[in-house]
C-alpha positions as CSV (number, residue, x, y, z in Angstrom):
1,X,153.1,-131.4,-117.4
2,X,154.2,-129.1,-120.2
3,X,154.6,-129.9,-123.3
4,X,158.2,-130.0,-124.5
5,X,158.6,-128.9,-128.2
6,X,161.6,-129.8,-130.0
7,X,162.4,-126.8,-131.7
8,X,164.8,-127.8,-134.0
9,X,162.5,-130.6,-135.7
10,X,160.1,-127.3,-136.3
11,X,162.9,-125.8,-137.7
12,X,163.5,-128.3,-140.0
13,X,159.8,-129.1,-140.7
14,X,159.5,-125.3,-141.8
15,X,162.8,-124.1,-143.2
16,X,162.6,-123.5,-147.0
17,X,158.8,-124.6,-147.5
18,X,155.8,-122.6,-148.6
19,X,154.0,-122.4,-145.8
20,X,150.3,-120.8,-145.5
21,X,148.1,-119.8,-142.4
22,X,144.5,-119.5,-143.2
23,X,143.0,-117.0,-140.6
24,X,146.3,-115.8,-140.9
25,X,144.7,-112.4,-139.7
26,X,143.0,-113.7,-136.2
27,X,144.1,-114.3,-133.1
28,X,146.1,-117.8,-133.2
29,X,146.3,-117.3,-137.6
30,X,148.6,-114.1,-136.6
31,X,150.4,-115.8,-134.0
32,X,151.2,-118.6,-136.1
33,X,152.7,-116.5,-138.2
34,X,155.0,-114.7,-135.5
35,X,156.4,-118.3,-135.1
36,X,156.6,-119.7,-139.0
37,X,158.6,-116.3,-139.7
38,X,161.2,-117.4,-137.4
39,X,162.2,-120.6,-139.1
40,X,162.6,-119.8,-142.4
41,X,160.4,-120.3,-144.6
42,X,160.6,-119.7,-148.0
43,X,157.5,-118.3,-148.1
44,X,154.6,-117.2,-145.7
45,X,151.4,-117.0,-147.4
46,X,149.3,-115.2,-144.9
47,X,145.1,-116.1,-145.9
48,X,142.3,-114.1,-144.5
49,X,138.9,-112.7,-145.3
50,X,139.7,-109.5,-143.2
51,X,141.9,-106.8,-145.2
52,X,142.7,-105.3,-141.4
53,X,143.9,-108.2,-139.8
54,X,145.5,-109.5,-142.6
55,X,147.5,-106.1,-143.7
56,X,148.1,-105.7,-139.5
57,X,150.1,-108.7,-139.3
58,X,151.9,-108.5,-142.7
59,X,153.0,-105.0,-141.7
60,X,154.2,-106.6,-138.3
61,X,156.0,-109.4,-140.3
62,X,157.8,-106.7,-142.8
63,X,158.9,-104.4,-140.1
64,X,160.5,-107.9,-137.8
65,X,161.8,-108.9,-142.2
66,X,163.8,-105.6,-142.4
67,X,165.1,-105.1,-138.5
68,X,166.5,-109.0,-139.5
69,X,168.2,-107.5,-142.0
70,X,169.6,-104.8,-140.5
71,X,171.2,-106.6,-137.3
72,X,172.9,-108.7,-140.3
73,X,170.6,-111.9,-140.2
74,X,169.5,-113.4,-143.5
75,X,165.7,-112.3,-144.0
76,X,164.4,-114.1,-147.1
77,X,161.3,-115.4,-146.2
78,X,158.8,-113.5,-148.7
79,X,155.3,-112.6,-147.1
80,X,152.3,-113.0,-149.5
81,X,149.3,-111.5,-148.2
82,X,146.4,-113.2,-149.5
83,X,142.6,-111.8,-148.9
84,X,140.2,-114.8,-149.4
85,X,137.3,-117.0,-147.7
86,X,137.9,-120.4,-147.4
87,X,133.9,-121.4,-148.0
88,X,134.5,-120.3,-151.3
89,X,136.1,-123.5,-153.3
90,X,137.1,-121.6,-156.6
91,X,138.8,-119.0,-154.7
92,X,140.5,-121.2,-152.3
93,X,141.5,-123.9,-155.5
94,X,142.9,-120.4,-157.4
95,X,144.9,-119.7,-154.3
96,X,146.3,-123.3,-153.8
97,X,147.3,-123.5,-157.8
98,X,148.9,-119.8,-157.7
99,X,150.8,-120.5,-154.0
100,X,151.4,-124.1,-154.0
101,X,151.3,-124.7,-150.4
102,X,153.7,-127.1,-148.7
103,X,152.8,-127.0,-145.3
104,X,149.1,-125.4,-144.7
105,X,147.9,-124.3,-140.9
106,X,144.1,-123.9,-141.2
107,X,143.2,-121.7,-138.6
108,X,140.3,-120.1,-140.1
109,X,137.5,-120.1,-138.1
110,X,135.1,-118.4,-136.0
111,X,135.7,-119.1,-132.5
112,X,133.3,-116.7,-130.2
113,X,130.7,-119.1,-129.1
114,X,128.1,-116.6,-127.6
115,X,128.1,-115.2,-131.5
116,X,128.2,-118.7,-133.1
117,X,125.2,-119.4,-130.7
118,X,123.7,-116.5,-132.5
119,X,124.3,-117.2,-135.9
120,X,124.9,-121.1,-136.3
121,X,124.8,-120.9,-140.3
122,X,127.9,-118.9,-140.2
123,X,129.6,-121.5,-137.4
124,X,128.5,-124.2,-139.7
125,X,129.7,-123.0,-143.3
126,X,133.2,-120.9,-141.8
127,X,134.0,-123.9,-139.7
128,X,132.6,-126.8,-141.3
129,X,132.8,-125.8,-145.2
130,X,135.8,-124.1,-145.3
131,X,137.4,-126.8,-143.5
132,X,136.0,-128.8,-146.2
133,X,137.2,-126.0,-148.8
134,X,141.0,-126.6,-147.6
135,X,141.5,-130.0,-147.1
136,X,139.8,-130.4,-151.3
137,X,142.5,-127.7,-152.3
138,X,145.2,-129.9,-150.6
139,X,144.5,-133.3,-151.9
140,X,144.1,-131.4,-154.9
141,X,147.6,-129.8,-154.8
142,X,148.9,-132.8,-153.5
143,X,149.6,-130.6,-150.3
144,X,152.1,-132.6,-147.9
145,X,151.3,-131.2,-144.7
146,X,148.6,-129.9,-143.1
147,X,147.6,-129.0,-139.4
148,X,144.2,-128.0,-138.3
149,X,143.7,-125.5,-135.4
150,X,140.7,-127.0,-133.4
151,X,139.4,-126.3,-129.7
152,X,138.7,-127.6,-126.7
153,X,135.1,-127.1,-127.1
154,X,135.1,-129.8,-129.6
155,X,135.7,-132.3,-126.5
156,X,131.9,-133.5,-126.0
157,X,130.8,-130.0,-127.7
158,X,127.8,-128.2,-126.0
159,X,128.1,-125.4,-128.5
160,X,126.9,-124.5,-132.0
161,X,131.1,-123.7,-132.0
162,X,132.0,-126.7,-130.5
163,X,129.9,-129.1,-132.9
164,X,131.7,-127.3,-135.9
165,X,135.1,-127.9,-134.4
166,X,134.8,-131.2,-133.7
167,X,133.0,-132.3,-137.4
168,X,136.3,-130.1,-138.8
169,X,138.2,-132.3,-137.3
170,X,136.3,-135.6,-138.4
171,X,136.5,-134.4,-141.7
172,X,140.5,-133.7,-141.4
173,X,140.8,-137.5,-139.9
């Protein structure tokens, strides 16, 4: 059976806070930004290590921002592009104390698992150590919430991929 979300809790969860979305430039990051815009936040602090993906969707966000405005809808939810790699603790620690997080969707990873098959150090230090990098930066910042973006392929993982989602998500636990 589906799923039934109730929207208006996620509403409420969201509305006013700073919220971030590492990998906010990838292919669930950007989508999770489409949905955070529309309740409100205070801020949306989009994270990514790729300028492209991370200046496509903050374009996309501005442009939805100002036809809001125009159709008479309050838009005041401030987009904050930042370009960063979460392996890199100082960075992601500088980012934290600057942004101050309330809410955090870690969705940084890489998720390919022919590629990851190819180049395991990179599955292991993106997926593993940057998960690792986050979750320091929100005990840290005394972060309230955060939600981690994992896979199916962490279910009895096969993969180099699937190994690094799952230990993300021991670590998160």
């Amino acid at each position: 059976e589906p799923v039934k979300t109730d929207m208006a809790a996620v509403h409420d969860f969201l509305f006013g806070k700073r919220v971030m979305v590492t990998g906010g430039g990838g292919s669930i990051g950007s989508e999770l930004c489409r949905q955070i815009l529309q309740r409100d936040p205070s801020e949306l602090i989009v994270l990514g290590h790729g300028e492209n993906s991370v200046f496509e969707i903050v374009a996309e966000l501005g442009r939805h921002i100002k036809e809001s405005s125009r159709s008479g809808e309050v838009a005041s939810t401030q987009i904050i592009p930042v370009i960063a790699d979460t392996r890199f603790a100082q960075r992601v620690e500088s980012v934290f104390r600057r942004q101050r997080p309330e809410v955090v969707f870690h969705a940084a990873a890489h998720k390919h698992v022919p590629l990851m098959e190819q180049n395991p150090s990179e599955a292991v230090t993106n997926n593993v150590l940057g998960t690792r990098r986050v979750l320091e930066a929100c005990r840290a910042f005394d972060v309230p919430r955060l939600l981690m973006i994992s896979s199916d392929k962490a279910v009895n993982p096969t993969s180099i991929m699937g190994v690094t989602k799952r230990v993300a998500e021991l670590l998160v636990q």
